[in-house]
C-alpha positions in Angstrom: 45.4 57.0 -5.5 48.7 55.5 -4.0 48.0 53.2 -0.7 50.5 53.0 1.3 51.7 49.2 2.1 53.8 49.7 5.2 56.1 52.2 6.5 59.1 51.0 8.1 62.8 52.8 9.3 61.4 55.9 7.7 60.2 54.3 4.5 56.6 54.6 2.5 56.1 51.2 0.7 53.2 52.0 -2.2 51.3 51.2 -4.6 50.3 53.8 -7.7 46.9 52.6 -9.2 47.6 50.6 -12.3 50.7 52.4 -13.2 51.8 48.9 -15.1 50.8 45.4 -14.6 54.2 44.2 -14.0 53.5 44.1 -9.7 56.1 46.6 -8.7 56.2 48.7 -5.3 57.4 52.0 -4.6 59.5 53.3 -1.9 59.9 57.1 -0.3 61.1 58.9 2.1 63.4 62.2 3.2 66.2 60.7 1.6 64.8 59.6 -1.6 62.7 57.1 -4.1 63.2 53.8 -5.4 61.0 51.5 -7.7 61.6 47.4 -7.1 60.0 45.0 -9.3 58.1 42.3 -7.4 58.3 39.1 -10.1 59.9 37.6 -11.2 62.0 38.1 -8.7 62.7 41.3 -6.4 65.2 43.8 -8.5 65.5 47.5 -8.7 63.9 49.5 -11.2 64.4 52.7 -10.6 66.7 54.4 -8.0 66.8 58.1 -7.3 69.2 59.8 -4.6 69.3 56.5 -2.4 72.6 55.1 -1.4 73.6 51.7 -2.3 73.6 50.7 1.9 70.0 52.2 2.1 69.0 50.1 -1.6 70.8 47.1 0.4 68.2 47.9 3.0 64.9 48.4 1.4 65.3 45.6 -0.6 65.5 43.6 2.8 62.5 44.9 3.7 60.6 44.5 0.9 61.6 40.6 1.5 60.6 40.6 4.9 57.2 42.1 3.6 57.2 40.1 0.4 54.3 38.2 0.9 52.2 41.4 2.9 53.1 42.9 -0.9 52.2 40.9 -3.1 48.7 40.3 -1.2 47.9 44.1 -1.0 48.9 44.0 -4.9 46.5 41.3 -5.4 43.4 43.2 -2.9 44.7 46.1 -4.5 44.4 45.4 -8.5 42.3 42.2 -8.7 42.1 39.8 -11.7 
C-alpha cells in the first residue's frame, strides 16, 4: 500500500507502508523519482532521472506541504 499525500505540478507525494522508520516521502511522476527525508530536516535521498531545477522544485513543495506530511506520516504509521 502507498497513499498518496498530494499531487501537485504533475507530482505523486507518497508514502510506502513502513518501508523504514526514518519519516521520508516519495515523489513520481513522467519525468522521474525522488526520495526526501522528512527529519531531521528536508534532504534528498535518493534522486533518479530528475533535474536539479525540478529537485529545486519538489523540495519546495514538500516545504509548503511539510506540515500536511508529516501529519499523514503520523495518521499513517502511528506510535
Amino acid at each position: 500500500m502507498s497513499p498518496t499525500v498530494f499531487k501537485e505540478n504533475g507530482y505523486r507525494f507518497f508514502f510506502f507502508s513502513r518501508e523504514e522508520p526514518r519519516m521520508h516521502v516519495h515523489i513520481v511522476s513522467g519525468d522521474g523519482e525522488a526520495k526526501f527525508w522528512l527529519e531531521p530536516e528536508i534532504e534528498l535521498a535518493r534522486n533518479y532521472q530528475y533535474s536539479r531545477k525540478q529537485l529545486k522544485e519538489i523540495e519546495s513543495l514538500l516545504e509548503a506541504h511539510y506540515n500536511e506530511l508529516i501529519s499523514a506520516w503520523q495518521q499513517h504509521f502511528p506510535g
